[in-house]
TORGU-896173 format. One record per residue: residue number from 0; residue in one letter; y, x, z of N, C-alpha, C in turn. Coordinates in steps of 0.001 Angstrom, whole numbers, padded with zeros to 6 digits. Each point is the difference from the previous one (the first is absolute). Example, Ala and Ser with C-alpha at 12.3 -4.5 7.8 and 13.67 -1.06 7.14 Angstrom:
{i = 0&aa = a&n.v = -005690&n.u = 013190&n.w = 007800&ca.v = 001190&ca.u = -000890&ca.w = 000000&c.v = 001200&c.u = 000900&c.w = 000000}
{i = 1&aa = s&n.v = 001050&n.u = -000350&n.w = -000720&ca.v = 001190&ca.u = 000820&ca.w = 000060&c.v = 001090&c.u = -000770&c.w = 000730}
REM end
This chain:
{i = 0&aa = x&n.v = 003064&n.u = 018247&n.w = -030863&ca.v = -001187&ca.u = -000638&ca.w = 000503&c.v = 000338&c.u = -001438&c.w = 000404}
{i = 1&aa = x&n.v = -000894&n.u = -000928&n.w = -000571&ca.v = 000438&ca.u = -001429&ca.w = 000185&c.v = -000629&c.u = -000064&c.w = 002030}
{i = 2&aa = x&n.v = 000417&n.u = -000949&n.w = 000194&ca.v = -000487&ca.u = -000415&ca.w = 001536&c.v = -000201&c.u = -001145&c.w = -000434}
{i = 3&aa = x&n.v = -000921&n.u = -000629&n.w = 000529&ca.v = -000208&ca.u = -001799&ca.w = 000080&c.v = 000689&c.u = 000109&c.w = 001658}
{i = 4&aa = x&n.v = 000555&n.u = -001612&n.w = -000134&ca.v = 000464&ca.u = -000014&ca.w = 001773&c.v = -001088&c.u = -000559&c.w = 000713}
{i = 5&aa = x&n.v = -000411&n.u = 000607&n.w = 001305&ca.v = -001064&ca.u = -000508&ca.w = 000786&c.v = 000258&c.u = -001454&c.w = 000241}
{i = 6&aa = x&n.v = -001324&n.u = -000254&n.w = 000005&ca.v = 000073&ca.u = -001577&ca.w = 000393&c.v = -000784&c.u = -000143&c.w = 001013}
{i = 7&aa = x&n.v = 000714&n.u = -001221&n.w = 000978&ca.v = -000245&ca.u = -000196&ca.w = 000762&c.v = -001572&c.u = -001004&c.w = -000121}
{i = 8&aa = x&n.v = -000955&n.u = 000128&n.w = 001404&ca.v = -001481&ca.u = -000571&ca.w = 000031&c.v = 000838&c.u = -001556&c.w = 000319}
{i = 9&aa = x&n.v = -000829&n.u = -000572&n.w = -001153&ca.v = 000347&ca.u = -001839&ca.w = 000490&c.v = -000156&c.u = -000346&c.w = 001403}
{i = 10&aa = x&n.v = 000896&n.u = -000572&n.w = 000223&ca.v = 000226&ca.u = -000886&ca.w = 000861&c.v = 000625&c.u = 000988&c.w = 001167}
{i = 11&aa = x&n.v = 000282&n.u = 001491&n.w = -000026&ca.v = 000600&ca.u = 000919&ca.w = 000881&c.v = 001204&c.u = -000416&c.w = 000870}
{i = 12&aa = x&n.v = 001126&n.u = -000860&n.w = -001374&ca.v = 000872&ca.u = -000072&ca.w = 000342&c.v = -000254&c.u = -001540&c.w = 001107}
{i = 13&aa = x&n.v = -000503&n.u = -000664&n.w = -000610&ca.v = 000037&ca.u = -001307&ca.w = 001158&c.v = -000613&c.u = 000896&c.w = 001519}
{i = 14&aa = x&n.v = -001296&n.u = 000581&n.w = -000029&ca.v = 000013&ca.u = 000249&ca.w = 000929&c.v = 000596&c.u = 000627&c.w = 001096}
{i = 15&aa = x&n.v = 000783&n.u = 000990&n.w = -000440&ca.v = 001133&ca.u = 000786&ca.w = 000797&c.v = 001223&c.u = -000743&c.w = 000321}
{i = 16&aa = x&n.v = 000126&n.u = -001475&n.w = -000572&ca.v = 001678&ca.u = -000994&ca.w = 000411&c.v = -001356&c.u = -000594&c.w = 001429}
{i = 17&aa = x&n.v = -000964&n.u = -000371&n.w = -000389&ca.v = -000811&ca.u = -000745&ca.w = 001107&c.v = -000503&c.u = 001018&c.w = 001300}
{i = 18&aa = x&n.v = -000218&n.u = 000772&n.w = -000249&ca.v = -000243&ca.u = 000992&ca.w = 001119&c.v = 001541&c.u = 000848&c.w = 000923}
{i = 19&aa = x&n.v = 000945&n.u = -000324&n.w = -000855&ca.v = 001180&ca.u = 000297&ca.w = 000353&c.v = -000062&c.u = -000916&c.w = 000844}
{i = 20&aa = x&n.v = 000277&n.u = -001375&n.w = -000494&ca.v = 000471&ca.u = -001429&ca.w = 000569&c.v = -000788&c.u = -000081&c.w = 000863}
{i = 21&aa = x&n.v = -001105&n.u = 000616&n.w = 000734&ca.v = -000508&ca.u = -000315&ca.w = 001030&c.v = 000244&c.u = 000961&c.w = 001191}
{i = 22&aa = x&n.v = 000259&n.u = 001172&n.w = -000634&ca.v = 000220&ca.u = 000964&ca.w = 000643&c.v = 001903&c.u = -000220&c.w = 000959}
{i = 23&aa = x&n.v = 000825&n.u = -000438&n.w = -000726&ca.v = 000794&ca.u = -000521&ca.w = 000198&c.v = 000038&c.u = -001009&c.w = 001201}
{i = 24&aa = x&n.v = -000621&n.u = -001096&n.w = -000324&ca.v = -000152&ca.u = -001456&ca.w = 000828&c.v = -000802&c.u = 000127&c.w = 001018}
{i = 25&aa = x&n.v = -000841&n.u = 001186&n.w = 000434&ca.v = -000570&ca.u = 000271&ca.w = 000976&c.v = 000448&c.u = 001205&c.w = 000716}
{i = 26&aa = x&n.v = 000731&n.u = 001004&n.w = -000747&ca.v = 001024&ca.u = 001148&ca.w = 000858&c.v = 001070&c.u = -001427&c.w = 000746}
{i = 27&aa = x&n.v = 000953&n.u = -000759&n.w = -000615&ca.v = 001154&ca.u = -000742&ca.w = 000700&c.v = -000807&c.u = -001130&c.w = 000960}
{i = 28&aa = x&n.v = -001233&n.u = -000440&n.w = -000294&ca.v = -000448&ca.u = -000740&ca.w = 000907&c.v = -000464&c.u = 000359&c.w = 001408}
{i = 29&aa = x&n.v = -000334&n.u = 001579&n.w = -000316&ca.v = -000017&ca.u = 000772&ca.w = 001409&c.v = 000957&c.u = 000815&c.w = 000693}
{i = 30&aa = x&n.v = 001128&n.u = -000361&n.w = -000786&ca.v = 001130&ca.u = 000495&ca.w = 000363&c.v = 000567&c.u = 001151&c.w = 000052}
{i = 31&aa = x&n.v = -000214&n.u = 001122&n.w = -001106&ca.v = 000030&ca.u = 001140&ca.w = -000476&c.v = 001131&c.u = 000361&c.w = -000881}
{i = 32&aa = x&n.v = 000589&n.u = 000804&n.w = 000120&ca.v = 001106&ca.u = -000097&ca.w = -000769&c.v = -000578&c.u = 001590&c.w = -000858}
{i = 33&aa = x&n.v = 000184&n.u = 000036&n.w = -001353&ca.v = -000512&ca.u = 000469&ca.w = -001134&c.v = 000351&c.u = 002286&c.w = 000783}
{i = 34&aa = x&n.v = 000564&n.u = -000037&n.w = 000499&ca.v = 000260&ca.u = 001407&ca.w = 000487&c.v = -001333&c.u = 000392&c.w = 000681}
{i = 35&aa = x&n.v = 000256&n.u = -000953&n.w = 001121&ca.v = -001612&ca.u = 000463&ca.w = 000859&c.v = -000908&c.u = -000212&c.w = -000124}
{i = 36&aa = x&n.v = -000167&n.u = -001172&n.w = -001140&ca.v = -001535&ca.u = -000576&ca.w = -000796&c.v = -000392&c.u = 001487&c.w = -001107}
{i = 37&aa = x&n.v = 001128&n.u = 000521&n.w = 000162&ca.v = -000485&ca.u = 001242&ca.w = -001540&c.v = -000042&c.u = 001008&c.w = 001011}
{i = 38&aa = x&n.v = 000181&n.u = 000623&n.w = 000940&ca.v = -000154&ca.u = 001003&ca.w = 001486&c.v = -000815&c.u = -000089&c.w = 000216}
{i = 39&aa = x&n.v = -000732&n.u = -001506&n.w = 000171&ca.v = -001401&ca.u = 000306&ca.w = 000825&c.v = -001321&c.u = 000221&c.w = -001125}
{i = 40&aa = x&n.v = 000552&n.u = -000139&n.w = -001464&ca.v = -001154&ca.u = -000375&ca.w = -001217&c.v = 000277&c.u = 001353&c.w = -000519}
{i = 41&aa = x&n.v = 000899&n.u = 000766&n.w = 000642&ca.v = 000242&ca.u = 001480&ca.w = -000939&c.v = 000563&c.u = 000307&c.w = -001388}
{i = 42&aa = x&n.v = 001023&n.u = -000973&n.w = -000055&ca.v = 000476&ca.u = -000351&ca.w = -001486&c.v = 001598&c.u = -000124&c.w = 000126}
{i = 43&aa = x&n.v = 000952&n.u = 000261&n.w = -000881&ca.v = 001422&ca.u = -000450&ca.w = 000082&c.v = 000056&c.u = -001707&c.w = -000403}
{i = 44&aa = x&n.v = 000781&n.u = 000036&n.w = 000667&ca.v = 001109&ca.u = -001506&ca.w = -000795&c.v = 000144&c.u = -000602&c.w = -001047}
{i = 45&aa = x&n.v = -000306&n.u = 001157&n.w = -000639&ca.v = 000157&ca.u = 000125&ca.w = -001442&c.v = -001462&c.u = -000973&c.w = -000841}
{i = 46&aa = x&n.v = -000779&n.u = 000850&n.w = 000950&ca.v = -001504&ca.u = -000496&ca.w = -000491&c.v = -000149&c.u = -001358&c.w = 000384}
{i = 47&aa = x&n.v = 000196&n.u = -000177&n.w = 001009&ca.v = 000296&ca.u = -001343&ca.w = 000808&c.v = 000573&c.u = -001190&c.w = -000885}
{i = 48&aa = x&n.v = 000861&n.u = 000445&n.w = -000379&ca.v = 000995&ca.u = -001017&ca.w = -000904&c.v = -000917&c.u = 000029&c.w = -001999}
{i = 49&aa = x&n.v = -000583&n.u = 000890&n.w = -000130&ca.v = -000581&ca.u = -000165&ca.w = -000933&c.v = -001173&c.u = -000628&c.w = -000275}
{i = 50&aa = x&n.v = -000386&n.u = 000262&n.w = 001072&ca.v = -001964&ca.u = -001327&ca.w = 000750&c.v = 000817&c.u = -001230&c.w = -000144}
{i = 51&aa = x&n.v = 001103&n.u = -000271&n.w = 000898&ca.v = 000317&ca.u = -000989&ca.w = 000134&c.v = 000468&c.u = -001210&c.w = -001161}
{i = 52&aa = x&n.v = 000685&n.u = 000643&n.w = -001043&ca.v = 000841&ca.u = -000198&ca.w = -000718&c.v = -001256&c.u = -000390&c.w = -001602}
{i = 53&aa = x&n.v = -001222&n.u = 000510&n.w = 000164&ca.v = -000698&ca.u = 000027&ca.w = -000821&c.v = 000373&c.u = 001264&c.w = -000829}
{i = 54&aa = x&n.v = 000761&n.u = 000898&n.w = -000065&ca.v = 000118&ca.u = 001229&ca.w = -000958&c.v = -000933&c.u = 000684&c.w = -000348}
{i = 55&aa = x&n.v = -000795&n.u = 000505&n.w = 000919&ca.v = -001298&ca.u = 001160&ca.w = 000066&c.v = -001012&c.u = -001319&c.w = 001070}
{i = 56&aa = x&n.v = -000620&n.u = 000661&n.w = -000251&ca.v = -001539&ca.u = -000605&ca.w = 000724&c.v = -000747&c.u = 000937&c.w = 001190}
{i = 57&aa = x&n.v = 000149&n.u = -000284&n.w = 000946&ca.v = -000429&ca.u = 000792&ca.w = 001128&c.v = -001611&c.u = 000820&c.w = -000602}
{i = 58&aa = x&n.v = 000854&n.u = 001382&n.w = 000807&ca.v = -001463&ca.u = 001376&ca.w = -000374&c.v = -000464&c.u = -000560&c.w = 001026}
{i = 59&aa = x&n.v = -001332&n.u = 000209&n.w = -000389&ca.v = -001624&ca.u = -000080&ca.w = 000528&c.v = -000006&c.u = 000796&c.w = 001209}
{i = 60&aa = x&n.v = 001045&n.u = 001117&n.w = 000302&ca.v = -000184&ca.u = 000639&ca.w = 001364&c.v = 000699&c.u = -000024&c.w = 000877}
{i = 61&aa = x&n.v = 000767&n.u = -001674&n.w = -000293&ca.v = 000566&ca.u = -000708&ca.w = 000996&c.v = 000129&c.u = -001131&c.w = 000263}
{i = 62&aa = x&n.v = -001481&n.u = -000495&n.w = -000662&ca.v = -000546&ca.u = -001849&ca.w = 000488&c.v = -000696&c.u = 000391&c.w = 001361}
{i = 63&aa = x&n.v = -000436&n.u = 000635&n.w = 000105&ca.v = -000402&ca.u = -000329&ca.w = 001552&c.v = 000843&c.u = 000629&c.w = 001314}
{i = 64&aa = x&n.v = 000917&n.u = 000763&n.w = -000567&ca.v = 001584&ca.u = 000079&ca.w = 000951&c.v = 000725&c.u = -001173&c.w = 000635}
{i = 65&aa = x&n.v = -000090&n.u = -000696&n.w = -001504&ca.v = 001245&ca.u = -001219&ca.w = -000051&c.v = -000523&c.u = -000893&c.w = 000465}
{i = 66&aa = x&n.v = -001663&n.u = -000395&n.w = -000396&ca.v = -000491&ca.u = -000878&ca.w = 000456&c.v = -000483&c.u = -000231&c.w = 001613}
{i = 67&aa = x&n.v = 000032&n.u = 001333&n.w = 000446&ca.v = -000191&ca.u = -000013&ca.w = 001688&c.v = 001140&c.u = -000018&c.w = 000345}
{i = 68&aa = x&n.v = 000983&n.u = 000139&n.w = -000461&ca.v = 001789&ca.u = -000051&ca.w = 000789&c.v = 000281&c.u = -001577&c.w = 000067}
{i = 69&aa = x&n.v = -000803&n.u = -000561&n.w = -001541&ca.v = 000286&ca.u = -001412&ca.w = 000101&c.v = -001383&c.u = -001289&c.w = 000551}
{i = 70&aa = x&n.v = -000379&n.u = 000871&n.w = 000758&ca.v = -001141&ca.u = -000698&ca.w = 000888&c.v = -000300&c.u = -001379&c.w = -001290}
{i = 71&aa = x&n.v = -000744&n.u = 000827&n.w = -001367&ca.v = -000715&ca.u = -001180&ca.w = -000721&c.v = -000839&c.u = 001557&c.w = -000504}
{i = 72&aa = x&n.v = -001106&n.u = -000756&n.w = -000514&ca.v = -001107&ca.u = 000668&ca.w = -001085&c.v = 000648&c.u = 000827&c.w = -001643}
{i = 73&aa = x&n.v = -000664&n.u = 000708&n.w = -000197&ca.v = 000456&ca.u = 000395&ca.w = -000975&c.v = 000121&c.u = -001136&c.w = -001021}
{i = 74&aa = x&n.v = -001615&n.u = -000772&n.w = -000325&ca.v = -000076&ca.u = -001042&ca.w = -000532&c.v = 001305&c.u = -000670&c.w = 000008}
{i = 75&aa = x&n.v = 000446&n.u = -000813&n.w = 000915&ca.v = 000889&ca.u = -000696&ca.w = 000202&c.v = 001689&c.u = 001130&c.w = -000640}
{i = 76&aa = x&n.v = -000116&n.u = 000617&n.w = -000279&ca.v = 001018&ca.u = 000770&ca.w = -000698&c.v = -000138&c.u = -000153&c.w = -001321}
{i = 77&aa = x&n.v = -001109&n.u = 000375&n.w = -000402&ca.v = -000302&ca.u = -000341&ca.w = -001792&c.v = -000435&c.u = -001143&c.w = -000143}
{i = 78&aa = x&n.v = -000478&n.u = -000637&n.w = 000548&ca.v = -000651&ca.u = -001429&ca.w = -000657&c.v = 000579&c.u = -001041&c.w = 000965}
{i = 79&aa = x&n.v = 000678&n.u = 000223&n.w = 000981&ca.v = 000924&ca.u = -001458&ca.w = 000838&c.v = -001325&c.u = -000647&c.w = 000639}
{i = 80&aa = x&n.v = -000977&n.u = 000741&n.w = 000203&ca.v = -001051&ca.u = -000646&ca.w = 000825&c.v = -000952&c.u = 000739&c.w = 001143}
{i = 81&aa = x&n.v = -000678&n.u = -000958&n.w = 001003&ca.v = -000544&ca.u = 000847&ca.w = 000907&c.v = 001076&c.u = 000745&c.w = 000869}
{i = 82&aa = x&n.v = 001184&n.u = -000760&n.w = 000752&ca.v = 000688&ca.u = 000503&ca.w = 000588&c.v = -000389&c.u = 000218&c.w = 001704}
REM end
């Protein structure tokens, strides 16, 4: 059986390095170190470093975790606005 390889929805990948990169610059700007930023969001390190890093793209049933841990809007997580 042939497989085609899934492809990714345009523009997925930019968005998950940008939602990382904010997620990042606003965990160290509040002074969080990646252990207890993923403790209080219910997630490992692991996940942490993959938001961050742009690898995976944060699940939907933990933008408004991350986004109340990081005192900004969800908005301001996906679109860098309305903080």
């Amino acid at each position: 059986m042939n497989r085609r390889p899934i492809r990714k929805i345009h523009g997925e990948e930019s968005l998950a390095k940008d939602v990382g990169a904010r997620i990042r610059s606003r965990r160290r700007e509040l002074g969080l170190d990646a252990k207890d930023f993923a403790a209080c969001v219910g997630v490992t390190t692991y996940h942490i470093a993959q938001w961050e890093n742009g690898i995976r793209c944060i699940q939907t049933v933990f933008l408004l975790p991350v986004a109340t841990r990081l005192n900004v809007s969800v908005d301001w997580l996906l679109r860098g606005e309305n903080e």
